[in-house]
LONU-691922 format. One record per residue: residue number from 1; residue in one letter; x, y, z of N, C-alpha, C in turn. Coordinates in steps of 0.1 Angstrom, whole numbers, padded with zeros to 4 digits. Layout:
LONU-691922
- i|aa|neast|nnorth|nup|caeast|canorth|caup|ceast|cnorth|cup
- NUM|A|X|Y|Z|X|Y|Z|X|Y|Z
...
This chain:
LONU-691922
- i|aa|neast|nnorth|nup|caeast|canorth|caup|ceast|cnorth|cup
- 1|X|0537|-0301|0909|0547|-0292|0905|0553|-0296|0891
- 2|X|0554|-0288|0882|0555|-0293|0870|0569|-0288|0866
- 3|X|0578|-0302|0858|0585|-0305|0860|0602|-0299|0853
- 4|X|0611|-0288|0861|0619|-0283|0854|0619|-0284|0841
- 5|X|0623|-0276|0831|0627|-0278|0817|0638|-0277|0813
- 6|X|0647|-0287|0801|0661|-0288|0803|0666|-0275|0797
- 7|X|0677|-0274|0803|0684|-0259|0799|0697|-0260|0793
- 8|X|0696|-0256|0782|0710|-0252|0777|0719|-0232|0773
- 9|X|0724|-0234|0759|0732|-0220|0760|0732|-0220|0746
- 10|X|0728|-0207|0745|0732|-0205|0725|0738|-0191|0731
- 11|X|0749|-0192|0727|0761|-0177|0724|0761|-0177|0743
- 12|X|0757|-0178|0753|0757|-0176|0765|0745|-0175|0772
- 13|X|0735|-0173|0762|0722|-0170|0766|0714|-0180|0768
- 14|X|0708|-0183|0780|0702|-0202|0784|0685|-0200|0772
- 15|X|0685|-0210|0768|0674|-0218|0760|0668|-0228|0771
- 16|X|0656|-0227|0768|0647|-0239|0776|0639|-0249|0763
- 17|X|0642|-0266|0765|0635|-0272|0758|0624|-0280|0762
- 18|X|0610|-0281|0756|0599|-0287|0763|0593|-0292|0753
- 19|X|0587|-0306|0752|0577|-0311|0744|0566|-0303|0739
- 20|X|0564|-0296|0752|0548|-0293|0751|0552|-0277|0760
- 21|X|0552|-0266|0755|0550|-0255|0768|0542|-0249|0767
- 22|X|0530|-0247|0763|0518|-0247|0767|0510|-0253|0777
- 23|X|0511|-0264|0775|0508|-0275|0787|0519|-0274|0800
- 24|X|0531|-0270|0795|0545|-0269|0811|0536|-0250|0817
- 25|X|0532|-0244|0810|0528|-0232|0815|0513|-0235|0822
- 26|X|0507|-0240|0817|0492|-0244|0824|0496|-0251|0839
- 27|X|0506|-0261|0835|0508|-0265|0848|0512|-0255|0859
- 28|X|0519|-0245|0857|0522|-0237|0866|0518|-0227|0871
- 29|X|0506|-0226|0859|0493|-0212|0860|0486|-0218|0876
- 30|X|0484|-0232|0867|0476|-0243|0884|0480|-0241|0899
- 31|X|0491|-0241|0896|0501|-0243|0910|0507|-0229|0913
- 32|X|0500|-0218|0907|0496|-0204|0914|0512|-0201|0911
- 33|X|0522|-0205|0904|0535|-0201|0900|0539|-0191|0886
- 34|X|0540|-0175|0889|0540|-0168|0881|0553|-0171|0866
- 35|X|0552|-0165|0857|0564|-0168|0847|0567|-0159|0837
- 36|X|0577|-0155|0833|0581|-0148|0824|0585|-0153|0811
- 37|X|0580|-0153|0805|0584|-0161|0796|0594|-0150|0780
- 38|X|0606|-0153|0778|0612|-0146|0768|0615|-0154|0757
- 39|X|0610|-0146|0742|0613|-0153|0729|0623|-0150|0727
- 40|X|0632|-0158|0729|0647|-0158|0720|0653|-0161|0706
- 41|X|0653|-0151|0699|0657|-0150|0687|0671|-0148|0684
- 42|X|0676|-0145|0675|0692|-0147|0666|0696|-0130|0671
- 43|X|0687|-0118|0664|0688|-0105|0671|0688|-0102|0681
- 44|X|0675|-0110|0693|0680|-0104|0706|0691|-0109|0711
- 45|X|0697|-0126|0709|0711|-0129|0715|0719|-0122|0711
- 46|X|0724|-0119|0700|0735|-0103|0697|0732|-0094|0707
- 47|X|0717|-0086|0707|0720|-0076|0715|0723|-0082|0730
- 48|X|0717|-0090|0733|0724|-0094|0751|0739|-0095|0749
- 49|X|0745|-0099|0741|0761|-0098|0740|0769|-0084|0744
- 50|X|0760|-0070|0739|0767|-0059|0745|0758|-0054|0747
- 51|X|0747|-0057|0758|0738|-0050|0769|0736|-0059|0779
- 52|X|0744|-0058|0788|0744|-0067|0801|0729|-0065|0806
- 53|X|0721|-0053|0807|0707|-0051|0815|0700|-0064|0805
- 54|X|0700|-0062|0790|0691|-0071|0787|0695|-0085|0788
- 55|X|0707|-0090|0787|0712|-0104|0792|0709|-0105|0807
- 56|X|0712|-0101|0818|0705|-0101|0828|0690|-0105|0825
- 57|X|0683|-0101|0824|0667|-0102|0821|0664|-0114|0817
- 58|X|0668|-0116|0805|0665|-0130|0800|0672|-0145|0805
- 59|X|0686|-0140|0815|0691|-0150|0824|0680|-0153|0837
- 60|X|0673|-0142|0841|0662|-0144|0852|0651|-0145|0849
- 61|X|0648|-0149|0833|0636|-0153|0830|0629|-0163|0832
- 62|X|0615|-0172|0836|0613|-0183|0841|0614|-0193|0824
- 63|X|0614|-0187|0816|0613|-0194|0806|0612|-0192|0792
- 64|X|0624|-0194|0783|0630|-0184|0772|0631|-0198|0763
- 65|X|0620|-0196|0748|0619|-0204|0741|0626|-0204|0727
- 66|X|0629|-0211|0719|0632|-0210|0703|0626|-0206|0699
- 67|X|0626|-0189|0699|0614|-0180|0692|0622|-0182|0676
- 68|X|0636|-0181|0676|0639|-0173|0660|0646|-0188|0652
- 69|X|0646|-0189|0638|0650|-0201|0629|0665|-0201|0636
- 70|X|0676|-0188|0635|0688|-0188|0639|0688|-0198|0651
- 71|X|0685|-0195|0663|0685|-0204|0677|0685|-0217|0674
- 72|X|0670|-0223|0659|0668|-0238|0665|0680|-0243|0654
- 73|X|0686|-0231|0644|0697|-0238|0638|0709|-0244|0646
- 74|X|0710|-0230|0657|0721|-0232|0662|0721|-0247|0675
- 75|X|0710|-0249|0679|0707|-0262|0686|0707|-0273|0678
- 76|X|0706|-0273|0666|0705|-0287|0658|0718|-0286|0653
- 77|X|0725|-0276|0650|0744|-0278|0647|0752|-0285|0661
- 78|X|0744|-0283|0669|0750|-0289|0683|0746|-0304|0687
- 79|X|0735|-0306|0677|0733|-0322|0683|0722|-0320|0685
- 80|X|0709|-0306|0691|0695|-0308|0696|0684|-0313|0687
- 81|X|0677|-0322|0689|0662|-0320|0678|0656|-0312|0684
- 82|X|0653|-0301|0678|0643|-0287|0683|0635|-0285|0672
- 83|X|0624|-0280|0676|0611|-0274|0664|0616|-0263|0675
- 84|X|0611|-0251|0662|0610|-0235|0665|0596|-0234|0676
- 85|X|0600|-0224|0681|0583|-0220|0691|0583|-0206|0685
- 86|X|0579|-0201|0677|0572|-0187|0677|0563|-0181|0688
- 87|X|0573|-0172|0691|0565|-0166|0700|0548|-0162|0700
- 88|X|0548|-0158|0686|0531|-0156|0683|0523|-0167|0685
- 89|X|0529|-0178|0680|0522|-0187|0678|0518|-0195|0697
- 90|X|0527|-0194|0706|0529|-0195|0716|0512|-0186|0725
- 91|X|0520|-0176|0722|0505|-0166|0729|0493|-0171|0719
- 92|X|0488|-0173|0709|0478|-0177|0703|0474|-0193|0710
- 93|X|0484|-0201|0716|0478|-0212|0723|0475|-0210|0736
- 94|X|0482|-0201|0741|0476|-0192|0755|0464|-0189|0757
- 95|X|0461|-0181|0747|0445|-0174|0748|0438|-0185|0746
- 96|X|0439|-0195|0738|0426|-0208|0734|0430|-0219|0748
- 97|X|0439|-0214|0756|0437|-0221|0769|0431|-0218|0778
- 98|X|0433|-0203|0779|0422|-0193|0789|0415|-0195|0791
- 99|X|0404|-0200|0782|0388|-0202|0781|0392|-0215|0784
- 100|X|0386|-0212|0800|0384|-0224|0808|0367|-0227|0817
- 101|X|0367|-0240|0811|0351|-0240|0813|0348|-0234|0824
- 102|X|0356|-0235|0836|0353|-0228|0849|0354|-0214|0855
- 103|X|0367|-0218|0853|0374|-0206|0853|0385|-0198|0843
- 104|X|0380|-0188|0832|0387|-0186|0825|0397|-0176|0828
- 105|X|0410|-0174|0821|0415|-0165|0826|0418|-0151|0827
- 106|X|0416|-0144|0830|0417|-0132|0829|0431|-0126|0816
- 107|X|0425|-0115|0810|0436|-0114|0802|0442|-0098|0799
- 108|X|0454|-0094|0796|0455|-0080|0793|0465|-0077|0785
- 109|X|0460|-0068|0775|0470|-0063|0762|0475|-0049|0764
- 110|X|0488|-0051|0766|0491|-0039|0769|0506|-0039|0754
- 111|X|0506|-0024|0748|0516|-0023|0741|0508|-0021|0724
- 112|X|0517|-0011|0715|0513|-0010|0706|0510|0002|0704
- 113|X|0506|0007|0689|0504|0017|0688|0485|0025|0695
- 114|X|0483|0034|0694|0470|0038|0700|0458|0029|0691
- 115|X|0450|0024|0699|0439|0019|0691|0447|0001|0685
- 116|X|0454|-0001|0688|0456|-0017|0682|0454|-0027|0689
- 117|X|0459|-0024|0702|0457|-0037|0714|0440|-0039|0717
- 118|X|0430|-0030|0714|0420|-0029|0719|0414|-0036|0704
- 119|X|0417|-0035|0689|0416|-0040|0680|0424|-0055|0681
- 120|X|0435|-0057|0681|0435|-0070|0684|0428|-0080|0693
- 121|X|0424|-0070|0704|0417|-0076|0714|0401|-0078|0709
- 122|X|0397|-0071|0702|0382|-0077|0698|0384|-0086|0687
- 123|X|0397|-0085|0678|0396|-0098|0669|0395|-0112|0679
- 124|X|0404|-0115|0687|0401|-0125|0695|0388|-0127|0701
- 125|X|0380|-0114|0708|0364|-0122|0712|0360|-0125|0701
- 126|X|0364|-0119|0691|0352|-0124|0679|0359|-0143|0679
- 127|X|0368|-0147|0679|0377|-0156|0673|0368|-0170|0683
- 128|X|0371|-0166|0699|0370|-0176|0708|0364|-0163|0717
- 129|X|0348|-0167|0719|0336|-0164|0728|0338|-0170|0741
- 130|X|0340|-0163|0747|0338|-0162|0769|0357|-0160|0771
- 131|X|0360|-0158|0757|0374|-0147|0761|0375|-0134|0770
- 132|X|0381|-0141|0784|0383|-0125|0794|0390|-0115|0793
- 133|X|0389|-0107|0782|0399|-0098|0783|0393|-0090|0793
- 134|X|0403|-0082|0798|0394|-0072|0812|0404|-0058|0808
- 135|X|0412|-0059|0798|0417|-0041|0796|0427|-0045|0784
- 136|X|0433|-0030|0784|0437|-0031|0769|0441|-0017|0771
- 137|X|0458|-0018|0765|0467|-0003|0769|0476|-0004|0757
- 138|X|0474|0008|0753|0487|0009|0744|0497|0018|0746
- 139|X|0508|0015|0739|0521|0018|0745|0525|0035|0746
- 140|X|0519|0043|0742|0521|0057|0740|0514|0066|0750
- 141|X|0519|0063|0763|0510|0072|0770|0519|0082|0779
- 142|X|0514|0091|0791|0521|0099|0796|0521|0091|0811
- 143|X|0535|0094|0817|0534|0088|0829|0524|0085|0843
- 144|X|0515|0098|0842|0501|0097|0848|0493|0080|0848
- 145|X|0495|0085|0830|0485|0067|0822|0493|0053|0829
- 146|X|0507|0060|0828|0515|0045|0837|0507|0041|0844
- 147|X|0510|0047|0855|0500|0047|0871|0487|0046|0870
- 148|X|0483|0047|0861|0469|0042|0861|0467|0030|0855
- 149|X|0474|0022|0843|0482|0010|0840|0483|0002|0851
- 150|X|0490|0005|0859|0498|-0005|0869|0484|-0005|0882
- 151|X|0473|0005|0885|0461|0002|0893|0452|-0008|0888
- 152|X|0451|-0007|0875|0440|-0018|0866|0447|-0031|0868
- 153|X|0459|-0032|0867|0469|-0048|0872|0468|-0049|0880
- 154|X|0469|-0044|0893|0469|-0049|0908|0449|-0054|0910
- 155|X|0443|-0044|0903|0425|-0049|0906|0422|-0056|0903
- 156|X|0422|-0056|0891|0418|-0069|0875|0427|-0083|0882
- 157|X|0443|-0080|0884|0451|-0095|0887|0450|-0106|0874
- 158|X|0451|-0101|0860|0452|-0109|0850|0460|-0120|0851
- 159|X|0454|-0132|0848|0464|-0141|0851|0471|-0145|0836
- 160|X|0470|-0139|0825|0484|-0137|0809|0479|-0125|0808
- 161|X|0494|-0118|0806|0494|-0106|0806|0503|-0105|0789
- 162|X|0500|-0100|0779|0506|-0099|0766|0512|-0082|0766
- 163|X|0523|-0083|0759|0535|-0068|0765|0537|-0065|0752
- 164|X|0536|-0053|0740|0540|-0055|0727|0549|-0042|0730
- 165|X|0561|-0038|0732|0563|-0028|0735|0580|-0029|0725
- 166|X|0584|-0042|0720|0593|-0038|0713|0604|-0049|0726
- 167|X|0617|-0054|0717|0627|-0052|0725|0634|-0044|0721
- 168|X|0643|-0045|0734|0639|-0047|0749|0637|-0040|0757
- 169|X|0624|-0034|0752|0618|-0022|0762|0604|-0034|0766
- 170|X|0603|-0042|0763|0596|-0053|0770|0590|-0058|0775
- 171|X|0610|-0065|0777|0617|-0076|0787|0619|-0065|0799
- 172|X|0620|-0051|0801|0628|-0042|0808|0613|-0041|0817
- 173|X|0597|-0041|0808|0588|-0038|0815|0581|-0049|0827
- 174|X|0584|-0057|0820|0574|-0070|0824|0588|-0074|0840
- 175|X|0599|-0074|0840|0607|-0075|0851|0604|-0064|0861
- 176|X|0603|-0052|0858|0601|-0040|0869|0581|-0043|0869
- 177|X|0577|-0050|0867|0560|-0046|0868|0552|-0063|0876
- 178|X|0561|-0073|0870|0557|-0084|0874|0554|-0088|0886
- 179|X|0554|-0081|0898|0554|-0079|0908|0539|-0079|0910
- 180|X|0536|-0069|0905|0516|-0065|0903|0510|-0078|0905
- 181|X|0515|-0083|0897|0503|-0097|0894|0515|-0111|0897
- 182|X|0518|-0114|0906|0527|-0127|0911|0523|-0140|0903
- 183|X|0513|-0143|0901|0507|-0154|0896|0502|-0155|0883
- 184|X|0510|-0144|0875|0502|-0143|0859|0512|-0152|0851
- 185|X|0509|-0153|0841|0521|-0152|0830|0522|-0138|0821
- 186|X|0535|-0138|0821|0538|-0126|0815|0548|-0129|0798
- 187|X|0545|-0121|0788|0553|-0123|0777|0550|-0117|0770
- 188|X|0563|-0111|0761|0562|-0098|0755|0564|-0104|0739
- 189|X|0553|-0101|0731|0547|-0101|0721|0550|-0094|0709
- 190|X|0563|-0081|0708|0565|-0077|0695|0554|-0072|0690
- 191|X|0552|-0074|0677|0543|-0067|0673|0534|-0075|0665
- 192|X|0529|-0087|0674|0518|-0096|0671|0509|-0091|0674
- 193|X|0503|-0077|0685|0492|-0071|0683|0485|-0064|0663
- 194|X|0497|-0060|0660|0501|-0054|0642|0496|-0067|0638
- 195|X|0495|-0075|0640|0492|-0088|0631|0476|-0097|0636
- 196|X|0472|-0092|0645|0458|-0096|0652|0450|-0087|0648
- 197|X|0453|-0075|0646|0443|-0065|0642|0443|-0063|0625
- 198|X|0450|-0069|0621|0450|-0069|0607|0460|-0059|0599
- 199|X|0466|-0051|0603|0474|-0045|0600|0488|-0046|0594
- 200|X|0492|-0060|0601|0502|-0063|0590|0501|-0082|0589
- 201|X|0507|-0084|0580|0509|-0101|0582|0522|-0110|0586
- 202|X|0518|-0122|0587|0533|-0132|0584|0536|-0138|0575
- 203|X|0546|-0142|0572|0554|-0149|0564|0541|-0158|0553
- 204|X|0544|-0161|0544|0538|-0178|0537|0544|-0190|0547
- 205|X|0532|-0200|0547|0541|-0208|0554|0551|-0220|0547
- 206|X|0557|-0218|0532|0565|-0221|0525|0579|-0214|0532
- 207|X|0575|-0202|0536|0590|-0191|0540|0591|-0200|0557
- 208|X|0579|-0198|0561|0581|-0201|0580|0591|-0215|0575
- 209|X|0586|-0223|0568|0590|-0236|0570|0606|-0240|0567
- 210|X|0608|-0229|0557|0621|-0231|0555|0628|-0221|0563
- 211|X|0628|-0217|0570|0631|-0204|0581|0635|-0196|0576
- 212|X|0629|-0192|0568|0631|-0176|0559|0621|-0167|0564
- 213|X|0614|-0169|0574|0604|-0155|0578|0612|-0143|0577
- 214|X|0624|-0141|0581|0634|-0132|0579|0635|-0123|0569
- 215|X|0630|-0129|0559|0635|-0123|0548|0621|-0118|0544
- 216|X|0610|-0124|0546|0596|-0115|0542|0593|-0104|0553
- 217|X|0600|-0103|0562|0598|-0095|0570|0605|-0084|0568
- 218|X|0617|-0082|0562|0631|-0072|0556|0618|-0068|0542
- 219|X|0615|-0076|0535|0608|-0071|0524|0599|-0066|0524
- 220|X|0586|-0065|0536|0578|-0060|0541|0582|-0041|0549
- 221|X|0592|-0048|0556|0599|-0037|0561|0611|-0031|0559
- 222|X|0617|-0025|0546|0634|-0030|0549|0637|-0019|0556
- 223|X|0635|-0011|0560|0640|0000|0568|0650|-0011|0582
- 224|X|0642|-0022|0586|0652|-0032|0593|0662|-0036|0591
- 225|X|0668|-0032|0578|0681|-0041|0576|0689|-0038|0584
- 226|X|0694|-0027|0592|0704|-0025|0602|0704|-0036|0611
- 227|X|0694|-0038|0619|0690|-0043|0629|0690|-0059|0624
- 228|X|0689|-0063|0609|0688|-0077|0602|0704|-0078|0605
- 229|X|0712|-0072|0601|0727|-0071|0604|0730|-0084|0615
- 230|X|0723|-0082|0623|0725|-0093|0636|0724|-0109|0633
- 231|X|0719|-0116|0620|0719|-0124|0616|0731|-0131|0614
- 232|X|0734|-0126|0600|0749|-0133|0595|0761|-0132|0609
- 233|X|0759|-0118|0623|0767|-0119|0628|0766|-0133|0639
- 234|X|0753|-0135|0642|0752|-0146|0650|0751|-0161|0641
- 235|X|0751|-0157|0631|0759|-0172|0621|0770|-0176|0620
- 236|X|0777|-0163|0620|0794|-0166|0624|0802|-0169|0640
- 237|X|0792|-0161|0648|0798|-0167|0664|0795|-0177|0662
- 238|X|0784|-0182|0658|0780|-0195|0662|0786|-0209|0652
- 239|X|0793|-0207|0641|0803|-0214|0635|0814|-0215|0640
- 240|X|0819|-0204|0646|0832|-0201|0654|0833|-0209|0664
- 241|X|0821|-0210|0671|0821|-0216|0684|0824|-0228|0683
- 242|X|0815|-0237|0670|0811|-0245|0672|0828|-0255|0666
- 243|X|0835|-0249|0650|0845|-0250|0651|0857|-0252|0665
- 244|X|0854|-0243|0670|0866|-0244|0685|0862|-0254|0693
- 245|X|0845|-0259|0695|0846|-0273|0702|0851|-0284|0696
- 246|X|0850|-0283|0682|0852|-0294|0673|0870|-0292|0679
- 247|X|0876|-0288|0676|0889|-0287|0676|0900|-0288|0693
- 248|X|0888|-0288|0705|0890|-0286|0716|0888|-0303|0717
- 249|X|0877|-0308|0714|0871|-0321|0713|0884|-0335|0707
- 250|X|0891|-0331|0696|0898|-0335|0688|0912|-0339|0696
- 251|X|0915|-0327|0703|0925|-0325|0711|0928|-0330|0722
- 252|X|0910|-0333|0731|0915|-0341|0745|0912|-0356|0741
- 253|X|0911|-0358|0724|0907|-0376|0724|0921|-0382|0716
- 254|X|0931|-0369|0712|0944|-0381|0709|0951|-0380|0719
């Protein structure tokens, strides 16, 4: 049984920290224990602040990582040593785990525009050979295609299931569907299919390193800046906060 991971709270929303979660997820793939896994970024903690359904979600998640720079800042202003986990980078050690000399794992891309999950999905055979993918769905279909979605999960029983559907339209899917497959891993991927199939890119890793992906991403796309808005607002709760402990701290030691 592999072994809890410690939990804390950025803004209210619990964070999980692990040496290795690749290896903490393999362990649990073994021991037939399904998991949700949510990338927690600086944007989605804002929106869980005034959408209870998506705070719910990510409170019942089996495992919610330092996907965004904001988070591992806000853990290292509190005292944590944390490295970032990118979510992409996360599912990219997934799939080079799958290919298992024995038994490899079954896999399914579901999410994205028409034609990309099935494109990202042959960049990976080409990448790592006796890759299982066993389907490939993208996000635009009519409710019929649902239900025919959700028969290919129950047959197939993929054991990582990759979700690009956006948050948190998701986190909303992978909780109402996880059911299908009890023993998969499940995690919702954004729009890392856009980035497998070649269609768009990431950051330099001059930007990743200094946690500025943010900003090549607004420049790539700026139509985001609304939604970038969430930044500076979760740099100020989170100075706020951290001010009021300092000051709460101060006060029970004279």
């Amino acid at each position: 049984m592999p072994q809890a991971p410690k939990q804390f709270s950025v803004l209210g929303m619990p964070i999980h920290l692990l040496e290795n979660y690749p290896h903490w997820l393999v362990s649990r793939l073994n021991e037939k224990q399904g998991t949700h896994i949510v990338t927690l970024n600086a944007e989605m903690t804002m929106e869980a602040r005034i959408n209870p359904q998506l705070a719910e979600v990510i409170r019942q998640a089996d495992l919610i990582i330092p996907d965004g720079a904001g988070v591992v800042l806000y853990l290292k202003l509190h005292g944590f040593r944390v490295r970032r986990c990118p979510g992409i980078e996360l599912a990219e050690n997934l799939l080079q785990e799958s290919v298992e000399p024995e038994h490899p794992w079954p896999v399914f891309f579901y999410g994205g525009a028409p034609g990309v999950a099935q494109a990202a999905a042959e960049t990976w055979q080409q990448r790592i050979p006796g890759l299982a993918i066993v389907g490939t769905q993208h996000g635009y279909h009519t409710p019929e295609e649902e239900e025919a979605i959700r028969q290919t999960l129950k047959e197939t029983q993929p054991r990582l299931i990759m979700v690009g559907l956006g948050v948190p339209r998701q986190e909303y899917w992978i909780r109402q569907h996880r059911q299908l497959c009890p023993q998969a891993i499940w995690i919702g991927v954004g729009g890392s299919f856009d980035i497998w199939a070649g269609l768009k890119s990431r950051a330099p890793d001059w930007l990743k390193d200094n946690h500025l992906e943010w900003v090549y991403r607004l420049y790539k796309e700026p139509w985001r800046w609304r939604r970038m808005l969430a930044l500076p607002r979760f740099a100020l709760y989170a100075l706020v906060e951290r001010l009021a402990k300092n000051v709460i701290t101060r006060h029970q030691t004279s």
